[in-house]
C-alpha positions as CSV (number, residue, x, y, z in Angstrom):
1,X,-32.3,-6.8,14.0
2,X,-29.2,-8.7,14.9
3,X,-29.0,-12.4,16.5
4,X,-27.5,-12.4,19.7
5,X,-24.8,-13.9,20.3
6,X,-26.1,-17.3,21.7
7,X,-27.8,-18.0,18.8
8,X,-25.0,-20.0,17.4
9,X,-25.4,-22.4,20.4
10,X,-28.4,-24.5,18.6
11,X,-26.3,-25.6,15.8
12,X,-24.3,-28.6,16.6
13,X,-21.2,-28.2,15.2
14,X,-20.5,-25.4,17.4
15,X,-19.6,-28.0,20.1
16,X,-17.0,-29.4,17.9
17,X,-16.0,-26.3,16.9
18,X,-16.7,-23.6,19.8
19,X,-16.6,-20.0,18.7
20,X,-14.4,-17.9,20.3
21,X,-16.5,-15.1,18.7
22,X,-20.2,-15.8,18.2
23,X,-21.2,-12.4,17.1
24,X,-19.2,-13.1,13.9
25,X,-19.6,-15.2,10.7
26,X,-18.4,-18.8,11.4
27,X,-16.7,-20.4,8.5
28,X,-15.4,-24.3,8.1
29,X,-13.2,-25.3,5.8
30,X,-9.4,-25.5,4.4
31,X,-7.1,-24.0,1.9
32,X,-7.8,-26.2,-1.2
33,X,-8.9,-24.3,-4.3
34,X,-12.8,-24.7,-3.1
35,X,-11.8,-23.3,0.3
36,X,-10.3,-20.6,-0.4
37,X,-13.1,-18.9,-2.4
38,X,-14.6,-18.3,0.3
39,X,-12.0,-16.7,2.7
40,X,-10.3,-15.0,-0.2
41,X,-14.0,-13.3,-0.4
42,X,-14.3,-12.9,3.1
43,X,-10.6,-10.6,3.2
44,X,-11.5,-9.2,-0.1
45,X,-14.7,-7.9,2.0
46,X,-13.9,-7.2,5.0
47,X,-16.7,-9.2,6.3
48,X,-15.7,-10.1,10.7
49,X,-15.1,-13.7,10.8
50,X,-13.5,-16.9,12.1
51,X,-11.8,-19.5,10.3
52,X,-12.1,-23.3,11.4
53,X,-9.8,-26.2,10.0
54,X,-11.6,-28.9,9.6
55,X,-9.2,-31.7,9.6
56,X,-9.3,-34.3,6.9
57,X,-6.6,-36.4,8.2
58,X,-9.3,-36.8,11.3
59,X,-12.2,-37.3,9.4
60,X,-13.6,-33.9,10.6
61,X,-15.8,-33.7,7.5
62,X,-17.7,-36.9,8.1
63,X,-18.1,-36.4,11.9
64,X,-22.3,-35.6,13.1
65,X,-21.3,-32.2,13.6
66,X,-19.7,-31.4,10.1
67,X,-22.7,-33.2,8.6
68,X,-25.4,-31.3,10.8
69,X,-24.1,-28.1,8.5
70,X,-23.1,-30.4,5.6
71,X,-25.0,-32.9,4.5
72,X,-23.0,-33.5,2.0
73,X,-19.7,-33.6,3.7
74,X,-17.3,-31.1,1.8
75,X,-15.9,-27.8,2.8
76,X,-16.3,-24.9,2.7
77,X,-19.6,-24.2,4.8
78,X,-20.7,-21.1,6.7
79,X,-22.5,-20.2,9.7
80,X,-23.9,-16.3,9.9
81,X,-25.2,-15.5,13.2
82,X,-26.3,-12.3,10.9
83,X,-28.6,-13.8,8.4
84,X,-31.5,-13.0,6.3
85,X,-34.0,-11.6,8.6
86,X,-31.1,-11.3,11.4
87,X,-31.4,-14.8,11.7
88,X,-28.8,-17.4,12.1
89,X,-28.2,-18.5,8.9
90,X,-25.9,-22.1,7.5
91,X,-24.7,-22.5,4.2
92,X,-22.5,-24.9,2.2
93,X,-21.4,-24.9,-1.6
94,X,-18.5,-22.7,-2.2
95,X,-20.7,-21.3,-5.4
96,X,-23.7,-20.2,-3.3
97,X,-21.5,-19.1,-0.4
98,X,-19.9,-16.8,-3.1
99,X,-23.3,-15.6,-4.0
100,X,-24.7,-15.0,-0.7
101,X,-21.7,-13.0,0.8
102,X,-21.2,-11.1,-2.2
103,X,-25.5,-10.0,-1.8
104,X,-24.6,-9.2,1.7
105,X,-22.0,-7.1,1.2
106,X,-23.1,-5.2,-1.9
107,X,-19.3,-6.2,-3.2
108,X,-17.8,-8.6,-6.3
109,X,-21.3,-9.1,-8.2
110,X,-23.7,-6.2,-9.7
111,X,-27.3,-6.7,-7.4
112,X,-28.9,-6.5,-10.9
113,X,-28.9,-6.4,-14.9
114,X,-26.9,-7.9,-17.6
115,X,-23.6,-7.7,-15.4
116,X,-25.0,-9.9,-12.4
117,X,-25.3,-12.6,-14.9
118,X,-22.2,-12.2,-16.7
119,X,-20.6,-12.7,-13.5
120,X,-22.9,-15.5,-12.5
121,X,-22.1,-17.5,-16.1
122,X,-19.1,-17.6,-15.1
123,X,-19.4,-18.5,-11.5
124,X,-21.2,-21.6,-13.2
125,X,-18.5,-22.1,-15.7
126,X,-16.1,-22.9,-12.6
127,X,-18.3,-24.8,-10.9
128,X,-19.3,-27.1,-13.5
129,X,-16.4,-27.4,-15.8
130,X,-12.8,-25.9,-14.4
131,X,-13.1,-27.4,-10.9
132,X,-14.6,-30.9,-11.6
133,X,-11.8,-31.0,-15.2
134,X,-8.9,-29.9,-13.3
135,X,-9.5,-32.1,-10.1
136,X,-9.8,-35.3,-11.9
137,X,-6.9,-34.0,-13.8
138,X,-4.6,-33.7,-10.3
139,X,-6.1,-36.9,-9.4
140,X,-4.6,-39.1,-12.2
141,X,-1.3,-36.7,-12.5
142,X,-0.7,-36.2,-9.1
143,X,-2.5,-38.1,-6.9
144,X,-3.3,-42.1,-6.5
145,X,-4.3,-42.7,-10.5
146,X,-0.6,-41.1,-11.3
147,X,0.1,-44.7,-11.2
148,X,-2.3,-46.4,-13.1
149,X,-0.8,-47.7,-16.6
150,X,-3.6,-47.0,-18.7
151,X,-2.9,-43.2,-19.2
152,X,-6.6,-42.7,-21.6
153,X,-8.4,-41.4,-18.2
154,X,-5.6,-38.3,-17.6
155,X,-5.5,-37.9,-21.2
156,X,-9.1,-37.2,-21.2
157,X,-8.8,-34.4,-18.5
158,X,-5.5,-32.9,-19.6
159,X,-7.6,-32.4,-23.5
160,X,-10.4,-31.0,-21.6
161,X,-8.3,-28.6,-19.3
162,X,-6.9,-27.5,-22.2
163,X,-9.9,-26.4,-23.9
164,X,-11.3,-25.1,-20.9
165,X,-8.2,-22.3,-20.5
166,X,-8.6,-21.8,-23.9
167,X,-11.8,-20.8,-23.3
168,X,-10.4,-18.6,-20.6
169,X,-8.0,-17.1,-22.4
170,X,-10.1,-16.1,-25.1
171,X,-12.9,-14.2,-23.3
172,X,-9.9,-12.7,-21.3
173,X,-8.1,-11.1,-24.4
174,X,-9.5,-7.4,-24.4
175,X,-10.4,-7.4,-20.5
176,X,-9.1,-7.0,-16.9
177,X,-11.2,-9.9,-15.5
178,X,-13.6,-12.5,-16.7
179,X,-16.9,-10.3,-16.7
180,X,-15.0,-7.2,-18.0
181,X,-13.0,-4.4,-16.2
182,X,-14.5,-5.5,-12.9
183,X,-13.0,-8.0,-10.4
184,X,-15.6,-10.4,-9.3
185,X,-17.0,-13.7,-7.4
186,X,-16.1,-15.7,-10.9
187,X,-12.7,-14.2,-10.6
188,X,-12.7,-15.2,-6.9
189,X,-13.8,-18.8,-8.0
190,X,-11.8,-19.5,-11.4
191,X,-8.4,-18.2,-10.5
192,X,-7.8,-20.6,-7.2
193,X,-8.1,-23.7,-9.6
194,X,-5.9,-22.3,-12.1
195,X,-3.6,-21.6,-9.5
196,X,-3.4,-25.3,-8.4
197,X,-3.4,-26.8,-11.7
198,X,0.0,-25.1,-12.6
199,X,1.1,-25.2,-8.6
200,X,0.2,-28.1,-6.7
201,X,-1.0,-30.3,-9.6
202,X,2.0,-29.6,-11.5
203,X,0.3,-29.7,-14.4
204,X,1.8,-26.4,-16.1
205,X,3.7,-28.6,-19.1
206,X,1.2,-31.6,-19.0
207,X,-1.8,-28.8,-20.0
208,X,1.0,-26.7,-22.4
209,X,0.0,-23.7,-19.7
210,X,2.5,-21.0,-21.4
211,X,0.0,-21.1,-24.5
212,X,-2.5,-19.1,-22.1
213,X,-0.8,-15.8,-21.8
214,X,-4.1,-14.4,-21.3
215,X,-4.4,-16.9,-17.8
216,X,-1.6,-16.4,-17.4
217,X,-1.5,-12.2,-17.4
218,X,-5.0,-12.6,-14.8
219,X,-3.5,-15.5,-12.8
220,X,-0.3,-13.0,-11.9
221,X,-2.7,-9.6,-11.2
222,X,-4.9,-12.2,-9.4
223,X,-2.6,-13.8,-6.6
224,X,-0.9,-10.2,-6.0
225,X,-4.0,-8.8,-4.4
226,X,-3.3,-8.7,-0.3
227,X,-6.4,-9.6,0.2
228,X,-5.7,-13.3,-2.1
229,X,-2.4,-13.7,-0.5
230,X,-3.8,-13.7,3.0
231,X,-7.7,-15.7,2.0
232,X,-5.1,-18.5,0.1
233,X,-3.9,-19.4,3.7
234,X,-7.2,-19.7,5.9
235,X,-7.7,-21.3,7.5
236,X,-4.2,-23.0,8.9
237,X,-4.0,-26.4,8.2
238,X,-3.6,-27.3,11.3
């Protein structure tokens, strides 16, 4: 059974953000490292969808609507009009988003075994150590704490960002991809952070970056897929 496609219609952020194309997965977010998961995914699948910036120069993410799929106010979120059951169903958490599509379309994570784990340590890894490390990281290099005077809070995340890729760039000696010869949803989720650690953190030097050839060799292979190139700018910022 498919929902029809009104069934979008009883979540309220479709009236901030109308869909042009109900019958297809609804996704709300921007092209930051978290982001992009998801739409990288989404090309990488194949999966009909449509892309929604939601503005953080406007506050979109704290607006009613946002929150009514968000609770807890950060991007990227999902609406599937094709859910479990063929029921509408709303997500948030780029990690569980990754999961879920990934089930869905029998793509970038074994349904079963000692792989689907492999895959899913990692997908953990990211989300509890690479992301949260080598945000605070761009924070007090790049961002507002650049300018603080005390330098012991970077120095703290630029030590742990450095053992995390070395972490990296040991499992990745001997292998295509983090859970072996297969490209997969950790992939999908480790390699946007690394990306914007050396790119828009400009943290390359700070971190010593050209000690992880191994990163480095999977960074390259990973952001000259098509289907990364196009998920790394969707949505537009606007």
């Amino acid at each position: 059974m498919t929902a029809t496609p009104h069934a979008l219609s009883d979540f309220p952020i479709t009236a901030k953000w109308p869909p042009r194309h109900p019958e297809r997965l609804q996704l709300y977010s921007l092209p930051t490292p978290n982001g992009v998961k998801v739409s990288i995914l989404l090309e990488e699948c194949g999966l009909p969808y449509e892309a929604h910036t939601v503005r953080f120069d406007r506050n979109d993410q704290t607006s009613p609507e946002f929150l009514s799929l968000n609770p807890n106010n950060k991007i990227p979120a999902i609406l599937d009009p094709d859910g479990p059951g063929g029921r509408p169903l709303a997500l948030f958490e780029s990690g569980a988003i990754l999961v879920y599509l990934a089930d869905k379309t029998g793509r970038f994570l074994p349904r079963e075994g000692a792989a689907r784990y492999e895959v899913l340590q990692w997908l953990m890894f990211q989300m509890g150590g690479v992301g949260p490390m080598f945000g605070q990281l761009g924070f007090f290099h790049a961002f507002a704490g650049k300018d603080y005077e005390d330098k012991r809070p970077r120095d703290r995340y630029v030590a742990e960002s450095r053992r995390l890729l070395g972490v990296l760039d040991r499992v990745l000696a001997g292998r295509a991809w983090l859970a072996g010869d297969d490209y997969s949803i950790a992939d999908i989720a480790v390699f946007p952070w690394v990306r914007n650690l050396v790119g828009f953190y400009a943290a390359g030097e700070l971190v010593g970056f050209d000690d992880f050839a191994q990163v480095r060799r999977v960074l390259d292979a990973f952001v000259a897929r098509p289907a990364v190139e196009r998920g790394l700018a969707i949505p537009p910022r606007g």
